[in-house]
C-alpha positions as CSV (number, residue, x, y, z in Angstrom):
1,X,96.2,93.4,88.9
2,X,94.6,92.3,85.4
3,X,92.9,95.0,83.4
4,X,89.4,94.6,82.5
5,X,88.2,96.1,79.0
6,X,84.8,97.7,79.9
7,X,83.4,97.1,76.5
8,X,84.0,93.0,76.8
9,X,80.9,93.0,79.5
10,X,80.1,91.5,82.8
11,X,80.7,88.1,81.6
12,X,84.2,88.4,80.9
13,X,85.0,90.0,83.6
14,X,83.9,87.3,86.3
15,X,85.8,84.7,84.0
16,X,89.2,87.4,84.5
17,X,88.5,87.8,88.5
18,X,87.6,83.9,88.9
19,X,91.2,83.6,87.0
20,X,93.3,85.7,89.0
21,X,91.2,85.6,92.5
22,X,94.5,85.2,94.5
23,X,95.7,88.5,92.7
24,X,92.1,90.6,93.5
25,X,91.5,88.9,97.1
26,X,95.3,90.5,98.3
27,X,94.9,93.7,96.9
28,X,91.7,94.2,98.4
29,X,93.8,94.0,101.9
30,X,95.4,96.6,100.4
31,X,99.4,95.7,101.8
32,X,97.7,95.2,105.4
33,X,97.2,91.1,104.8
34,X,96.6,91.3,109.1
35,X,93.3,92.6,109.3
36,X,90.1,91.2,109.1
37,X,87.8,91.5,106.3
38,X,84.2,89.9,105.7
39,X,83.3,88.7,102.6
40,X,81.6,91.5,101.4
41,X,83.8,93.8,102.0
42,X,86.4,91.8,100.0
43,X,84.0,91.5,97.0
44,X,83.6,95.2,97.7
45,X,87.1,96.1,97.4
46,X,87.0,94.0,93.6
47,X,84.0,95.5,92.6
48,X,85.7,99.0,93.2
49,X,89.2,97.4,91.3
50,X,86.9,96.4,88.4
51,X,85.1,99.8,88.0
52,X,82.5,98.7,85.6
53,X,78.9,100.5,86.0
54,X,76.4,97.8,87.2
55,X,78.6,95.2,88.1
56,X,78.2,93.2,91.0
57,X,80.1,90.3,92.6
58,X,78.2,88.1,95.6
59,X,80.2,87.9,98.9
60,X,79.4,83.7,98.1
61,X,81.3,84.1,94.6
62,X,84.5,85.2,95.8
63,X,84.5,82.7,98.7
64,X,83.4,80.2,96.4
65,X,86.2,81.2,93.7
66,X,89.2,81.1,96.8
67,X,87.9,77.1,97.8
68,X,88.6,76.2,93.9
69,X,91.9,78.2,94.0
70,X,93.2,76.9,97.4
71,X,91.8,73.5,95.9
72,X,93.8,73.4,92.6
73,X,97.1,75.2,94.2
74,X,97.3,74.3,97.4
75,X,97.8,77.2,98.7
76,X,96.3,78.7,101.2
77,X,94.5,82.4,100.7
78,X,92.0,83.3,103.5
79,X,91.9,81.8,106.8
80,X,88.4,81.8,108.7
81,X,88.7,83.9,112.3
82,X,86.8,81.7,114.6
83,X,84.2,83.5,116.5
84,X,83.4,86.5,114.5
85,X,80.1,87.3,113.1
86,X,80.1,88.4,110.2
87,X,82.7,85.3,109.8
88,X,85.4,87.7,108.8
89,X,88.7,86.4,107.1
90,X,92.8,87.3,107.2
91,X,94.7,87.0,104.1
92,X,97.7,84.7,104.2
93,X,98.5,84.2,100.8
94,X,102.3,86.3,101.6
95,X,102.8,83.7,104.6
96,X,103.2,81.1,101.7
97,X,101.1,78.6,103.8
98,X,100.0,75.2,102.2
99,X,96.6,73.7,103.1
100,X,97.5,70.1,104.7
């Protein structure tokens, strides 16, 4: 996972998760890409990677950050699971799947 330098702010540090959000998004399923996350919990899970006091990252962000990844790669990150509320997601970036 990229390293954040504390002292280079809040800024710089959304502009290093929106760079690498494939990279932050599977660790935060932490080698278990099978279960089923919401998107809090996933922005939870970077906030925690990122360790920097006062930092906060909206649930909207991250999903937000994955459309412009899967967008600009092709490649496939989260998959929606129908039916849940919270929508909660699976991770299948490691299935190397390609969005149609």
């Amino acid at each position: 996972m990229p390293s954040i330098d504390i002292g280079q702010g809040h800024g710089s540090a959304y502009g290093i998760i929106e760079d690498s959000i494939a990279q932050y998004v599977v660790d935060a399923y932490r080698g278990m890409p099978d279960r089923l996350l919401t998107a809090g919990s996933i922005s939870r899970q970077i906030i925690k990677a990122v360790g920097m006091s006062g930092f906060y990252l909206r649930p909207e962000q991250v999903v937000e950050w994955v459309a412009v990844f899967e967008e600009r790669t092709g490649r496939k990150i989260l998959e929606e699971e129908p039916e849940t509320y919270p929508l909660r997601y699976r991770c299948v970036y490691h299935k190397d799947i390609r969005i149609p």
